[in-house]
LUMDOVEX-991921 format. One record per residue: x, y, z of N, C-alpha, C in turn; residue in one letter. Coordinates in steps of 0.02 Angstrom, whole numbers, padded with zeros to 5 digits, always signed. Atoms other than C-alpha are relative to their C-alpha. Layout:
<rs>
XYZXYZXYZA...
</rs>
This chain:
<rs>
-00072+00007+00000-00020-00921+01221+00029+00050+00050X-00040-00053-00077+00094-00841+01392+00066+00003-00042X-00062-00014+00023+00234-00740+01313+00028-00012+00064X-00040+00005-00023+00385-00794+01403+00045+00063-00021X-00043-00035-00009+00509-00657+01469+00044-00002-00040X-00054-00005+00061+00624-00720+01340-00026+00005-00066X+00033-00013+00058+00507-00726+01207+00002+00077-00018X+00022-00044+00035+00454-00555+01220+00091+00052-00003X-00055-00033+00019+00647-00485+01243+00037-00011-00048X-00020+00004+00087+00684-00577+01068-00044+00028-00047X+00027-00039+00063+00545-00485+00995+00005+00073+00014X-00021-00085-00002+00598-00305+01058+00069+00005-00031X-00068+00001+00048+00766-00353+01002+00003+00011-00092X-00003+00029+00077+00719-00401+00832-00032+00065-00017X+00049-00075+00023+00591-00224+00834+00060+00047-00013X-00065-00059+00012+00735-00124+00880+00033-00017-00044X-00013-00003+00065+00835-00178+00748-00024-00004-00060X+00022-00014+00070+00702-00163+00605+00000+00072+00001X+00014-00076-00004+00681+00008+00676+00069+00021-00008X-00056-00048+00004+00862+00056+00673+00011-00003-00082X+00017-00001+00107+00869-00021+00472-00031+00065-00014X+00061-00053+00050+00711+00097+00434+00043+00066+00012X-00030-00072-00014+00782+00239+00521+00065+00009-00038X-00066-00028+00026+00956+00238+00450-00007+00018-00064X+00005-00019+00072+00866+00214+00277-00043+00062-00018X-00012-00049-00028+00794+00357+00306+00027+00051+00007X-00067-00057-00024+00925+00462+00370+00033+00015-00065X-00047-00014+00051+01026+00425+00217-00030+00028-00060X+00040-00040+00062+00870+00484+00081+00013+00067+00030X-00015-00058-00012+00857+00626+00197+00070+00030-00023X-00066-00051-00005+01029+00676+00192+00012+00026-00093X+00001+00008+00083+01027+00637-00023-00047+00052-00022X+00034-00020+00005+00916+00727-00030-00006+00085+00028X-00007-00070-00007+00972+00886+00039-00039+00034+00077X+00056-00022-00060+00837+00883+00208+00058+00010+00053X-00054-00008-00048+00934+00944+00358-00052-00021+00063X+00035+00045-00075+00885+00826+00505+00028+00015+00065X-00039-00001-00053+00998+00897+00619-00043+00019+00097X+00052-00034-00048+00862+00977+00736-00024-00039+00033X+00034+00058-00039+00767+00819+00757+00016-00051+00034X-00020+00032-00037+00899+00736+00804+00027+00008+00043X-00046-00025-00042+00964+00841+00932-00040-00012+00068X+00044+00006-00065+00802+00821+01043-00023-00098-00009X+00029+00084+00007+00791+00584+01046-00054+00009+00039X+00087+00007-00040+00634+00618+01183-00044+00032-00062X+00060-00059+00022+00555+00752+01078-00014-00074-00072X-00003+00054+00076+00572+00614+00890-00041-00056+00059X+00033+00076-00015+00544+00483+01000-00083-00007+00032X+00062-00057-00017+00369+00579+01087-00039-00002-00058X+00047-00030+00070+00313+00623+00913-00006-00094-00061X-00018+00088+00060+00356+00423+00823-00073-00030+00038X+00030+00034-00035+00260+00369+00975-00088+00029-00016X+00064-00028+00021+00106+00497+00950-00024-00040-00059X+00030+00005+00062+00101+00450+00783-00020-00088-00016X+00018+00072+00031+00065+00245+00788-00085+00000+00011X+00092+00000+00009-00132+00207+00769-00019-00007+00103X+00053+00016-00043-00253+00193+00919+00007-00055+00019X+00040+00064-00007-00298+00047+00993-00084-00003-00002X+00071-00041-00013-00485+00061+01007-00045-00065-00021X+00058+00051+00009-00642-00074+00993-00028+00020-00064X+00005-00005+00050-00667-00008+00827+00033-00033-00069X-00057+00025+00035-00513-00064+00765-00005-00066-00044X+00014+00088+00033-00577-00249+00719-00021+00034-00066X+00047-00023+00029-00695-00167+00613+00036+00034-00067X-00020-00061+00062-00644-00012+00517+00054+00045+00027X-00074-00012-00004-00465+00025+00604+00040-00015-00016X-00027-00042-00049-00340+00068+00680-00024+00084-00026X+00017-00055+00016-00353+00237+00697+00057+00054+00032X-00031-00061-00041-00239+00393+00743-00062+00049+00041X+00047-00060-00035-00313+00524+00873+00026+00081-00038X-00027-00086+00013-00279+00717+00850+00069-00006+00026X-00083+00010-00020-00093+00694+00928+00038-00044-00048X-00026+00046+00065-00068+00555+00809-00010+00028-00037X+00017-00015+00039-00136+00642+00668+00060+00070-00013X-00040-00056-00014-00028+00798+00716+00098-00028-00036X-00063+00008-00002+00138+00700+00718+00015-00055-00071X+00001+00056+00076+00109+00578+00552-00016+00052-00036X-00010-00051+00016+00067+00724+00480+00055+00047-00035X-00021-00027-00012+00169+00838+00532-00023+00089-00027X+00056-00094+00034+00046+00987+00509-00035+00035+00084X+00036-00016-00056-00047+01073+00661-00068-00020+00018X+00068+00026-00034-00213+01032+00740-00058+00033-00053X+00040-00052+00052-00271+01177+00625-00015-00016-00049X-00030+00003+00070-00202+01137+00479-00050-00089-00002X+00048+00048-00006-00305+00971+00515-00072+00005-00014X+00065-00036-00011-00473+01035+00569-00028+00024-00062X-00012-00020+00103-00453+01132+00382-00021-00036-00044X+00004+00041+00062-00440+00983+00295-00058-00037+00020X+00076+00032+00007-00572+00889+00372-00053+00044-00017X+00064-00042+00023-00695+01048+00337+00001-00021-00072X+00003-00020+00074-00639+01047+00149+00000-00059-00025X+00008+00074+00036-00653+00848+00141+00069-00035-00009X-00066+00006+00026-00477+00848+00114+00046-00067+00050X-00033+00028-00033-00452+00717+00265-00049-00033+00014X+00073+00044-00013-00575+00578+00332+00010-00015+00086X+00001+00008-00061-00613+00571+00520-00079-00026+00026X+00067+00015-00037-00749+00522+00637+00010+00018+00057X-00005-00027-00071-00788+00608+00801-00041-00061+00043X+00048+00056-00051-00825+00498+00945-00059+00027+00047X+00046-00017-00061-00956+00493+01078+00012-00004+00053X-00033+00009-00081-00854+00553+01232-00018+00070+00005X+00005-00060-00019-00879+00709+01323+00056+00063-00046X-00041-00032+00011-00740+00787+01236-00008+00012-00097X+00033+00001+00089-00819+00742+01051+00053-00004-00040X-00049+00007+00034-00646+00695+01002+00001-00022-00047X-00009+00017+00064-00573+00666+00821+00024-00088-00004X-00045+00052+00022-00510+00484+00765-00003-00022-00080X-00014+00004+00073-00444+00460+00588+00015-00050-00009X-00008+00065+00010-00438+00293+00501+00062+00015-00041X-00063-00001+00051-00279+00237+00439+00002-00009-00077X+00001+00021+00061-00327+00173+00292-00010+00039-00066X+00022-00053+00051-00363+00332+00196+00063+00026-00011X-00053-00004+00035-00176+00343+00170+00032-00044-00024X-00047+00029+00012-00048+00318+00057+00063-00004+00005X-00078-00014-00043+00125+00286+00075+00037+00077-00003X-00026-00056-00002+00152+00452+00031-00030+00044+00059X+00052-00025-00075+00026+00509+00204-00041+00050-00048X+00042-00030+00053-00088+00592+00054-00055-00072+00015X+00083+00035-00017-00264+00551+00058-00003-00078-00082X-00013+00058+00062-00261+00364-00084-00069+00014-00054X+00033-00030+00059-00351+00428-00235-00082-00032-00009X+00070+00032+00009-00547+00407-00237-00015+00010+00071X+00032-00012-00077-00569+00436-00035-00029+00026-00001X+00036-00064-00006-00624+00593-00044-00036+00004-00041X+00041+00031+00044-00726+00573-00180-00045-00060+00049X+00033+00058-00017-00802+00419-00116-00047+00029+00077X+00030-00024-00063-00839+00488+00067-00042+00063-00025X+00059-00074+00015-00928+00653+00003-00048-00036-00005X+00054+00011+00004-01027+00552-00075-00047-00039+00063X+00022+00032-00034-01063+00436+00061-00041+00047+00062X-00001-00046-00062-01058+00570+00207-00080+00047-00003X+00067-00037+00025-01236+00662+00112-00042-00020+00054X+00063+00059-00010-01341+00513+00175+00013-00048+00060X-00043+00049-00048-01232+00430+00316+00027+00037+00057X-00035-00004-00053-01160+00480+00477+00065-00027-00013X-00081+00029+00000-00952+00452+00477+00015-00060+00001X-00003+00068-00001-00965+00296+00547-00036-00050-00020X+00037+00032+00084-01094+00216+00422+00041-00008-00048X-00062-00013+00075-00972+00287+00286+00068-00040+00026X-00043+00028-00026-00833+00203+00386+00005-00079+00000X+00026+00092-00015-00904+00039+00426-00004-00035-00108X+00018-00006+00071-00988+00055+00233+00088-00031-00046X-00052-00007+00031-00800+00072+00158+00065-00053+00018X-00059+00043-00016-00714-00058+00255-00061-00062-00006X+00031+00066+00006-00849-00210+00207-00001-00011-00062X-00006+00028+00060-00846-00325+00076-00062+00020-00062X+00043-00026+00080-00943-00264-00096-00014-00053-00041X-00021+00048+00059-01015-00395-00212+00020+00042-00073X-00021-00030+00038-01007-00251-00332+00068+00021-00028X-00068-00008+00004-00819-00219-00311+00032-00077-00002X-00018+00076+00016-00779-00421-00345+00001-00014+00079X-00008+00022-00103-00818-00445-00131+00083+00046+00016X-00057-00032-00031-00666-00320-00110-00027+00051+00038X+00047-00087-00023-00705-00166+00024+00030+00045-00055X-00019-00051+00013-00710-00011-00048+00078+00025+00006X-00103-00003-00022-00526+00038+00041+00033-00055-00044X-00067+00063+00036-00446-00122-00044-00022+00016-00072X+00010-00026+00071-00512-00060-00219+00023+00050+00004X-00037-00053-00003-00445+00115-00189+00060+00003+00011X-00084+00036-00027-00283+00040-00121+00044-00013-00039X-00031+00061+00045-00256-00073-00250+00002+00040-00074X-00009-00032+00067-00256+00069-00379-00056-00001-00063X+00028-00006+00024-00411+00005-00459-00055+00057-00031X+00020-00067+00027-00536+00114-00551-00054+00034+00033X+00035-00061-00059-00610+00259-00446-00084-00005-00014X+00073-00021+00022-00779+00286-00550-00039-00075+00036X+00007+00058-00022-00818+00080-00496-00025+00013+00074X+00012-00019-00067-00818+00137-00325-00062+00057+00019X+00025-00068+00010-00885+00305-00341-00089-00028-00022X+00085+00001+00010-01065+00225-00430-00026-00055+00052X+00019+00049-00036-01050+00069-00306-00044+00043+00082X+00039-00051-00039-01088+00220-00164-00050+00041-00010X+00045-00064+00028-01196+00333-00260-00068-00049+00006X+00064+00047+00001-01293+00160-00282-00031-00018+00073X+00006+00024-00062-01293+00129-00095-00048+00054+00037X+00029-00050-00019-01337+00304-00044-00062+00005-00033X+00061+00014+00004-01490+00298-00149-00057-00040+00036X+00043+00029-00035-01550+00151-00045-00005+00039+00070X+00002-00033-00070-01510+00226+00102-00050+00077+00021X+00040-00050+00014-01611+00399+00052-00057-00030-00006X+00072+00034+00020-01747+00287-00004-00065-00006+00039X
</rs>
């Protein structure tokens, strides 16, 4: 299908105005809420710089077991430092995979949050265990395929969906055994 010039300026139209909705709703919790936004809105490049950091990756992974934020994304969805990152992936507290580029860069799957940008209950848990016996992207791939043990749901869509952690938790412990085996 060839987007037509008018096609795609009715769908930036229609973006920009879901984005001005979100943002205003938004604006107005902030303000209810007592947050003083005045700062962020004084610099529109610098917000708009940091909105932009923060959307996923594109990446050939992505079919698979993405999208993904980089370290700039991760920084600005966030809103923590590179450090304050680095930290949490030592202490488990965040789920990443380093690639194979000269630079051995970070990329973090989206899916290990929830709407609150907190890790969705059972990740961390679940990846320790996996991470023993697995390389990142084993545990990655592993967590985004279908389970007959989890009723054919991945792992992520059982953790998502609020179901029960331990379910998950022995469906890996059972996996990693083969995999040690």
């Amino acid at each position: 299908m060839t987007i037509m010039s008018g096609d795609l300026d009715d769908r930036v139209a229609a973006l920009t105005r879901a984005f001005a909705v979100q943002l205003d709703e938004r604006l107005r919790r902030a303000r209810r809420s007592g947050v003083d936004l005045s700062s962020a809105l004084d610099d529109p490049e610098l917000l708009a710089q940091r909105m932009i950091a923060s959307l996923p990756l594109g990446d050939p992974f992505d079919a698979l077991i993405g999208p993904f934020y980089d370290m700039q994304g991760m920084v600005g969805f966030l809103g923590i430092t590179k450090n304050a990152i680095v930290k949490r992936l030592s202490t488990g507290r965040l789920i990443g995979c380093q690639l194979d580029n000269p630079s051995r860069s970070w990329v973090f799957p989206t899916w290990q949050f929830g709407d609150d940008h907190g890790l969705v209950d059972g990740m961390a848990e679940v990846w320790a265990i996996l991470t023993v016996d697995a390389d990142p992207w084993t545990a990655a791939t592993w967590m985004c395929s279908a389970n007959a043990g989890l009723d054919d749901l991945t792992p992520v869509d059982w953790l998502r969906s609020g179901r029960r952690i331990d379910d998950v938790i022995a469906a890996a412990r059972h996996t990693t055994a083969r995999w040690s085996a």
